[in-house]
C-alpha positions as CSV (number, residue, x, y, z in Angstrom):
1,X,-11.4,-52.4,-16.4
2,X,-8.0,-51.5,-17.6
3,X,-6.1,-54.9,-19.1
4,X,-2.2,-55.0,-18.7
5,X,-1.8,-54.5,-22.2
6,X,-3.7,-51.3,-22.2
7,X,-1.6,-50.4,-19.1
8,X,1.8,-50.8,-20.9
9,X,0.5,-48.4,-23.6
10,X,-0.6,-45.8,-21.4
11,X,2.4,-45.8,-19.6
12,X,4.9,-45.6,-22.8
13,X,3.4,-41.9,-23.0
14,X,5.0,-39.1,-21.3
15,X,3.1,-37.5,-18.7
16,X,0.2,-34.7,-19.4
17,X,-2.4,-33.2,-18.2
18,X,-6.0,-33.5,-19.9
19,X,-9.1,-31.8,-20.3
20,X,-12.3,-32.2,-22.2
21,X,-13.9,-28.6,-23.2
22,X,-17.6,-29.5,-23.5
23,X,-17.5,-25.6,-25.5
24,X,-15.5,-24.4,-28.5
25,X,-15.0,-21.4,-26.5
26,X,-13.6,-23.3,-23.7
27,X,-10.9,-25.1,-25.9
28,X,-9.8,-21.9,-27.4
29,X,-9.2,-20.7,-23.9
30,X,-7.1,-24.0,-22.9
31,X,-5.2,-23.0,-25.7
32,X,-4.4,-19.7,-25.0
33,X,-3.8,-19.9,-21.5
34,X,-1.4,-23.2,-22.7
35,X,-0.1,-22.1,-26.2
36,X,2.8,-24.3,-27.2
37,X,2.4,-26.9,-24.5
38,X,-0.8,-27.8,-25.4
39,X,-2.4,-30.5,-28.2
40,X,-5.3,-30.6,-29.8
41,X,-6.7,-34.2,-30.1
42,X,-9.7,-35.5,-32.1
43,X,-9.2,-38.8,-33.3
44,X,-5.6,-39.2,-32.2
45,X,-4.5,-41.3,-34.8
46,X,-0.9,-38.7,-35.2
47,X,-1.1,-37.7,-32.3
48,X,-0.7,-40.5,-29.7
49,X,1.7,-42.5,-32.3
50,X,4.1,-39.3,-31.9
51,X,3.7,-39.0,-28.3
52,X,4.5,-42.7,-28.1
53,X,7.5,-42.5,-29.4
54,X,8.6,-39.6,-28.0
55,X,9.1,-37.2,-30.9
56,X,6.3,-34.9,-29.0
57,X,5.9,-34.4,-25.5
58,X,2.9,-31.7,-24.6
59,X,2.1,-30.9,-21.2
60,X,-1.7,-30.7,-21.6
61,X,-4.0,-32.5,-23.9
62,X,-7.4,-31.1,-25.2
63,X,-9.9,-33.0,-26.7
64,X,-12.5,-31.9,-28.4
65,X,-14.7,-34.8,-29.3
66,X,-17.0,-34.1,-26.7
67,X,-18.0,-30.4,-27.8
68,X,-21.2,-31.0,-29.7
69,X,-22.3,-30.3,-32.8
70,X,-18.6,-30.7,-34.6
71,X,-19.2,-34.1,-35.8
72,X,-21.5,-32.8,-39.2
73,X,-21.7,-33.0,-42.5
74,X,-24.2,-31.0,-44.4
75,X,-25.0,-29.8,-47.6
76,X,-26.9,-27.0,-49.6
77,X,-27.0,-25.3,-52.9
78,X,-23.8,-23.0,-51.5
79,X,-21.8,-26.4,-51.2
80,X,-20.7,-28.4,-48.3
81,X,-19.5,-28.3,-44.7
82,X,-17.7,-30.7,-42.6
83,X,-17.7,-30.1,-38.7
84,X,-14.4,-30.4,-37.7
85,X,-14.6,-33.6,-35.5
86,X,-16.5,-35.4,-38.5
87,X,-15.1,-38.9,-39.0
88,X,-12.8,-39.9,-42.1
89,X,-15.2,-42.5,-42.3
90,X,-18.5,-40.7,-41.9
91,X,-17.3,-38.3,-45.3
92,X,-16.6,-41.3,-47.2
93,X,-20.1,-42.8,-46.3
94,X,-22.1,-40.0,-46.7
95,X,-24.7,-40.0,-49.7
96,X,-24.7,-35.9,-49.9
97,X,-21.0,-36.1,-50.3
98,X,-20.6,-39.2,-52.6
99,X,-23.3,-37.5,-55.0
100,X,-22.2,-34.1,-55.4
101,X,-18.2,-34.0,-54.3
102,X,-17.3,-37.6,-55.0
103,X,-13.5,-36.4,-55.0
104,X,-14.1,-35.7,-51.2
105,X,-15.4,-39.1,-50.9
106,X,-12.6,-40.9,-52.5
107,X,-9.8,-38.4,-51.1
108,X,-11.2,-39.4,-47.8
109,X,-11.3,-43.0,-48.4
110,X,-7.7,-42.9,-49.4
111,X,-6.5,-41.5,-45.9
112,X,-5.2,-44.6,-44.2
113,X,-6.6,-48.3,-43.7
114,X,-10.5,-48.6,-41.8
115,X,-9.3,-48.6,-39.0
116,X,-7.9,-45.3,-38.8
117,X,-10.6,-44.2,-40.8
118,X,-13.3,-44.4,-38.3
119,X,-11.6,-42.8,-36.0
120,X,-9.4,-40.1,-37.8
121,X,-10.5,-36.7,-38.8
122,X,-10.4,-34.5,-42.0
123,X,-10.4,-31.6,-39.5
124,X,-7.0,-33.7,-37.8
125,X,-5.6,-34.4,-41.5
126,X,-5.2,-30.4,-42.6
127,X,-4.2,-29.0,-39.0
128,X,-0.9,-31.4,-38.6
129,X,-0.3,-29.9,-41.9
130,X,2.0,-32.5,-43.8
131,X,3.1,-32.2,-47.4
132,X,1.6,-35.9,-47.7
133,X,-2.0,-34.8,-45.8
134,X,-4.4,-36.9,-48.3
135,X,-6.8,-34.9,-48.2
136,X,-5.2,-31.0,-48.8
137,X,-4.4,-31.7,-52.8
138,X,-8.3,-32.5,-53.1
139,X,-9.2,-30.0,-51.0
140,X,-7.1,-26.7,-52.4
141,X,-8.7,-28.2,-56.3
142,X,-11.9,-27.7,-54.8
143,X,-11.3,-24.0,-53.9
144,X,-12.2,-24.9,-49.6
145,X,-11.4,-22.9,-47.0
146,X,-11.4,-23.6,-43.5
147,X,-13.3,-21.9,-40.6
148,X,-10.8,-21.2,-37.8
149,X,-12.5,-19.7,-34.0
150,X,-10.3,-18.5,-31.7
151,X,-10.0,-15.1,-28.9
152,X,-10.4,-12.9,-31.2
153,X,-13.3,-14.2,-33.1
154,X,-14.3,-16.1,-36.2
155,X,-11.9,-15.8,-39.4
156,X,-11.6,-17.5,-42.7
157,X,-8.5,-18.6,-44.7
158,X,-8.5,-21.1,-47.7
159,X,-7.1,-24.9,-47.2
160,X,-3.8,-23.7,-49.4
161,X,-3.0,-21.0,-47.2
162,X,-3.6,-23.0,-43.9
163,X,-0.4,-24.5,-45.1
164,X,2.2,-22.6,-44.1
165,X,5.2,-25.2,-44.2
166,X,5.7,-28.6,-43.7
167,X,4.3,-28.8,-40.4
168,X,3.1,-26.4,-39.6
169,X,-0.3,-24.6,-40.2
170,X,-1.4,-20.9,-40.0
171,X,-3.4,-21.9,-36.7
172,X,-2.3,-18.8,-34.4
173,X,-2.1,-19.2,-30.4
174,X,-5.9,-19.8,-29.2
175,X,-7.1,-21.0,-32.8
176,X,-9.0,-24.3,-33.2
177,X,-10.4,-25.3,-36.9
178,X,-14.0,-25.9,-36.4
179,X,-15.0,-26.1,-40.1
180,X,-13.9,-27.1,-43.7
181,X,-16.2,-25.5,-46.1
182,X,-16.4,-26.7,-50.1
183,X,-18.3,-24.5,-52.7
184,X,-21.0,-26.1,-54.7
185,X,-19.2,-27.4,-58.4
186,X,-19.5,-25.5,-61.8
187,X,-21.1,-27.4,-64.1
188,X,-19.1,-30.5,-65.9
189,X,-16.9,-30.3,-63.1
190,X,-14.8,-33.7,-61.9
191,X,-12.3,-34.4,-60.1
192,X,-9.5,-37.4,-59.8
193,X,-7.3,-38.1,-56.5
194,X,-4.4,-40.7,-57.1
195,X,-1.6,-41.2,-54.7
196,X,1.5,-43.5,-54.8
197,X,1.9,-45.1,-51.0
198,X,5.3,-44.9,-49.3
199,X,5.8,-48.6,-48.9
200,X,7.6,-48.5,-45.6
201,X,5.1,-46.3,-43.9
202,X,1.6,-47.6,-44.4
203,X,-0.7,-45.6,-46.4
204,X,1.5,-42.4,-46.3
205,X,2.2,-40.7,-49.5
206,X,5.5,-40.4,-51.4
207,X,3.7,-38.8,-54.3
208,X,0.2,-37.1,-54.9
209,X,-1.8,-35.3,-56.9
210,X,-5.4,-34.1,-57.8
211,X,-6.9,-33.0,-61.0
212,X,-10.0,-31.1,-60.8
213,X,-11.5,-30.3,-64.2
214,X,-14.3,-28.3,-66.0
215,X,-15.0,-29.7,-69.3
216,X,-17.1,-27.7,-72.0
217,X,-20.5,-28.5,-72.7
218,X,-19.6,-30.8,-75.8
219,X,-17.2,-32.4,-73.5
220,X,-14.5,-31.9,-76.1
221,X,-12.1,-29.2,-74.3
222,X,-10.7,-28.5,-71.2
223,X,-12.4,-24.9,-69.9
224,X,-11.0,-25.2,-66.2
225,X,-7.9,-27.0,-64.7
226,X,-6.7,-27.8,-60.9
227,X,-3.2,-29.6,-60.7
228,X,-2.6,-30.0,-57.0
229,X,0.4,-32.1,-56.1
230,X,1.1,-33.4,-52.0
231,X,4.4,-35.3,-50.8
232,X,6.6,-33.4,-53.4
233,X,7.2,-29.8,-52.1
234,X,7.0,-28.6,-48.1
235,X,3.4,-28.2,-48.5
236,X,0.5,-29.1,-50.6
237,X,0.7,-27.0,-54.2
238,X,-1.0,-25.7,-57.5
239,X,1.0,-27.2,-60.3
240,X,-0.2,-23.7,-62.3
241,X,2.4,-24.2,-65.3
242,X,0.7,-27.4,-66.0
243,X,-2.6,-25.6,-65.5
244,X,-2.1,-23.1,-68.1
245,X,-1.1,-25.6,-71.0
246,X,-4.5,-27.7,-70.5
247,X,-7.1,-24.5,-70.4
248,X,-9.4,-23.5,-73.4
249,X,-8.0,-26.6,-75.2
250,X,-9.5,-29.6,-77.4
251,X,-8.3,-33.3,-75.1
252,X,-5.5,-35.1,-76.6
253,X,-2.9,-37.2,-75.6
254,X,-0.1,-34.8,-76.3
255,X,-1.8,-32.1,-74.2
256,X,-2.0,-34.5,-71.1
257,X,1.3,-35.5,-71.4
258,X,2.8,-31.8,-71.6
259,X,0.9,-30.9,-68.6
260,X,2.4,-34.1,-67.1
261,X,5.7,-33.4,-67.5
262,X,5.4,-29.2,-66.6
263,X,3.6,-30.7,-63.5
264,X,7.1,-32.9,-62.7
265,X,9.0,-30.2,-63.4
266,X,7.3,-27.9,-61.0
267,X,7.4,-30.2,-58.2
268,X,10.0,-29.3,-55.3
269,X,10.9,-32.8,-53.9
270,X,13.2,-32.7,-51.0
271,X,14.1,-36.0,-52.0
272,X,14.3,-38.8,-54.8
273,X,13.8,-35.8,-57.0
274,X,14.2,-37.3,-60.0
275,X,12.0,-40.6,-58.2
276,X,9.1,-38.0,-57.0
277,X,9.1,-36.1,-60.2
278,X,8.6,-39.3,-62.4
279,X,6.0,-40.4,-60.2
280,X,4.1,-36.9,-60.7
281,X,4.5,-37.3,-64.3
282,X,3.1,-40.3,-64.0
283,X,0.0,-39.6,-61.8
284,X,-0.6,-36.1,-63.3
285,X,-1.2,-38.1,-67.0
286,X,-3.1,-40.5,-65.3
287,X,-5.6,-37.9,-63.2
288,X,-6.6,-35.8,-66.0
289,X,-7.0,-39.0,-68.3
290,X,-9.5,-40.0,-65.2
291,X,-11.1,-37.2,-65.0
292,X,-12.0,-36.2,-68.5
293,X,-13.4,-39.7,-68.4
294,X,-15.4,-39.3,-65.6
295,X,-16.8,-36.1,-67.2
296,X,-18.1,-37.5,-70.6
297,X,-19.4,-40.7,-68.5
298,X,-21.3,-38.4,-66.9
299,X,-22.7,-36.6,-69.7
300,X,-23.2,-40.0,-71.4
301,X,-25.4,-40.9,-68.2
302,X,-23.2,-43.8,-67.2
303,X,-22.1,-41.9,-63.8
């Protein structure tokens, strides 16, 4: 039975029309035959708060939680995939992924309160392809791609192209993603996600930024380096400048700190510039720090 409250809410949306493909194949054809009047919908959590207040306003709805076999996540020596209905909450919580990609753990952990997390998806998170997405800066230091299905077959791209600006992904008409895919780790490899919340908007970013790092096998120097900052540019992006100053070199405060501020300076903030760009110092120092720590823990055996 439907409660009066439940009612209300329901009727605050505009009118659509809604279908539930019980085949991949059968969604991509929704979305052809629909194109720009059609939505996707997984776990909804964007979704229905934009069509509830009106800044959307689809004519048909397609949701693909009831195709099968999307909800996965499974691991091998090649590295990990994650079906593209798989539940913020079910990454998070999974013992394959908190062993060997912790960063995917604790990027997906950081996507919104519990709530939202049991019901959202990673797959949701990259295709309404926001700057802030939590877990794109994790995901483009990891190297992932995304497996995309559509009329004219299977095709790849990786998670940094799939952002093509703020908004908007490289999802063509008849495209659904049906897989993220993440490459097995070099040795020594960690990786730190750290965000700064927007205080007026629960749990969105305002500043981001992974650090994904390869340490030698003394521990002692920096081999590899992935500076990915979200919420500061119109998409998700390689901070490469601060890249280049921490590779092949010996750890020291000084190092950090230049990559830090290279990091700020190669943000592109549409706003609070000089805010954002402190704050990307701030959580660039503070990522590598975490994650060169993380490294020698491990070596240590304390991880």
């Amino acid at each position: 039975m439907t409660n009066s409250s439940d009612l209300r809410y329901l009727m605050s949306l505009p009118k659509f029309d809604y279908f539930e493909p019980k085949t991949i194949d059968e969604a991509c054809s929704l979305l052809s035959k629909y194109k720009d009047e059609a939505r996707i919908i997984a776990g909804g959590t964007d979704l229905l708060v934009e069509l509830r207040k009106r800044e959307i306003s689809p004519k048909y709805i397609i949701n693909i939680k009831k195709i099968p076999n999307l909800d996965y996540v499974s691991y091998n020596k090649e590295g990990l995939a994650i079906g593209a209905v798989a539940t913020l909450s079910d990454i998070e919580n999974s013992g394959v992924v908190k062993k060997n990609f912790p960063l995917v753990a604790q990027a997906a952990h950081e996507t919104g309160p519990l709530p939202i997390r049991h019901i959202g998806t990673m797959g949701g998170n990259l295709c309404n392809a926001m700057p802030s997405a939590d877990t794109a800066p994790s995901l483009i230091g990891l190297e992932a791609k995304v497996k995309i299905q559509g009329p004219k077959g299977t095709r790849f791209t990786t998670v940094a192209d799939f952002f093509v600006d703020s908004g908007n992904s490289a999802l063509q008409n008849g495209e659904m993603l049906v897989e993220i895919q993440i490459p097995s780790l070099p040795l020594n490899t960690t990786g730190v996600f750290l965000k700064i919340p927007e205080r007026s908007a629960m749990d969105v970013a305002v500043a981001s930024v992974a650090a994904v790092i390869t340490m030698d096998e003394a521990h002692s120097n920096i081999v590899e380096a992935k500076i990915v900052l979200g919420a500061v540019a119109p998409t998700p992006m390689r901070a490469h400048q601060a890249e280049d100053i921490v590779k092949g070199k010996a750890v020291s405060e000084d190092l950090i700190e230049k990559a830090a501020l290279a990091a700020a300076k190669e943000a592109k903030p549409r706003t609070r510039p000089d805010y954002k760009r402190e704050l990307v110092r701030v959580l660039t120092n503070r990522a590598i720090r975490e994650a060169v720590a993380v490294s020698l823990s491990d070596a240590l055996g304390g991880g």
